[in-house]
N, C-alpha and C positions, 0 to 999 in steps of 0.2 A: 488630609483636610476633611474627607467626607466622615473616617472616622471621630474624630473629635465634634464633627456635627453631632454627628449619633448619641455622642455622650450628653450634649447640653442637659433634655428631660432630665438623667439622670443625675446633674450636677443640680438644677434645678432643685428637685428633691430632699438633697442632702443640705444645701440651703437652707429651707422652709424648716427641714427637720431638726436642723443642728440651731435654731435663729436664738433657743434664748439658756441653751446648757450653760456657758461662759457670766451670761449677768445672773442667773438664776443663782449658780454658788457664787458668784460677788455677794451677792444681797443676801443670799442665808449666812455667809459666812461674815458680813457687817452687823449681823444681828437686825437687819430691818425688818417691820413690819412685813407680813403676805398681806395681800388682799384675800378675802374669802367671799365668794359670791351665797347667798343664801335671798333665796329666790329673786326678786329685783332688784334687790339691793346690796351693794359689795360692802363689803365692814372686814376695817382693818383688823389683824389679828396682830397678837403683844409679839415682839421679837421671841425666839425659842430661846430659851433659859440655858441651855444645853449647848450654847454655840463659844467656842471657841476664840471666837475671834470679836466679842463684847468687849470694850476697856477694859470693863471688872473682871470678864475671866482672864485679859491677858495680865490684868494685872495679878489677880491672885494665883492663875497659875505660870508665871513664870517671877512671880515674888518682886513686882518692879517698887523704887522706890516713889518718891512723890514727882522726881524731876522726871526718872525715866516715864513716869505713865504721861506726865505733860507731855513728853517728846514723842511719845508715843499714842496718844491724842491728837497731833497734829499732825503727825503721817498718815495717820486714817481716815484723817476728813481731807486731805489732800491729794489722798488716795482716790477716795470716793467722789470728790469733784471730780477729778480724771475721768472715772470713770465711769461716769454720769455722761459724759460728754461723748467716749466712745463708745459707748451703748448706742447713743441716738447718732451717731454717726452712719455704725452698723446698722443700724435700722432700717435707716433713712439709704442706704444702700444696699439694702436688700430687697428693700421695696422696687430701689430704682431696676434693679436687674429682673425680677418678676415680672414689671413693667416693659424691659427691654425683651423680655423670653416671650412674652403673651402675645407680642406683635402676631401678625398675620405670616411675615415673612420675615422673621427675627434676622440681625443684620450679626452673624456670627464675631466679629471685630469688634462691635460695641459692647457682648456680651463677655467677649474675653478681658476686654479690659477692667470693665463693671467688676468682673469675679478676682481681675488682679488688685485693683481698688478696694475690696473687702477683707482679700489677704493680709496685704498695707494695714490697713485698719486692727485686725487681730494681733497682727505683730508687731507694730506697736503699743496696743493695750498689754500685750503679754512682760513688751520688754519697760512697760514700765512698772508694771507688777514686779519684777526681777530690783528693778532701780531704788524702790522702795522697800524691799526686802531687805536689801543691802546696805541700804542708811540706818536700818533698824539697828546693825553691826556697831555701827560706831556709838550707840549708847547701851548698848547688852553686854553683858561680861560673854565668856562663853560659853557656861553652863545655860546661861538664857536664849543667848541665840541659836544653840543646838534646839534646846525645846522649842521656840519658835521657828525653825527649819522644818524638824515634823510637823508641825501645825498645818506648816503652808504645803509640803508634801504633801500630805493627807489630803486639803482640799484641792489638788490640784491633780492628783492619779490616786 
């Protein structure tokens, strides 16, 4: 027990450290806006031209016709509400566990659970990245789903 104390700081850490790699390539790879800070003021910057996972390039690079990109339009904003929702979920639970760590006398129990609660959180965002991956199948030939397999390999390792 005393050892797993020892570890919290350093779970802690990797927390704070890891909080925004997983939305960061969400949101590069939906083509959204960055914000860009220039002096006081943040201003949005255009989605990268260059991102893979825009309609228009899934559509011109995996050659969709008019029905597949509708179908294919509507799994990416469905997508994106998901994961809108477990972004701030995670958030909001990492906050809570920095909060639970900072105590004066952190209560080890409340900390383990908080970190099991965040796990929950990613592994469900993950498996439903997975869930929508695999709907894509039913209106992709296979020559298309293959290319959109590396796509999602590629932003995922």
């Amino acid at each position: 027990m005393r050892t797993i104390k020892a570890m919290i700081p350093f779970l802690a850490i990797l927390m704070v450290a890891g909080s925004s790699s997983s939305a960061d390539r969400d949101k590069k790879a939906a083509g959204k806006a960055d914000v860009q800070r220039s002096g006081d003021q943040a201003e949005l910057a255009p989605p990268r031209r260059s991102d893979p996972f825009t309609i228009e390039s899934l559509r011109a690079g995996l050659n969709l016709d008019k029905t597949q990109t509708n179908k294919m339009k509507a799994l990416v904003m469905e997508y994106g509400k998901e994961r809108i929702k477990k972004d701030a979920a995670l958030q909001l639970a990492r906050l809570e566990f920095l909060e639970l760590f900072d105590q004066d006398d952190p209560d080890f129990d409340k900390i383990d659970t908080k970190l099991k609660e965040i796990g929950a959180i990613q592994a469900e965002a993950g498996s439903f990245r997975i869930k929508k991956f695999m709907e894509a199948k039913k209106f992709l030939n296979e020559d298309q789903f293959d290319k959109f397999k590396k796509l999602l390999l590629g932003m995922i390792f």
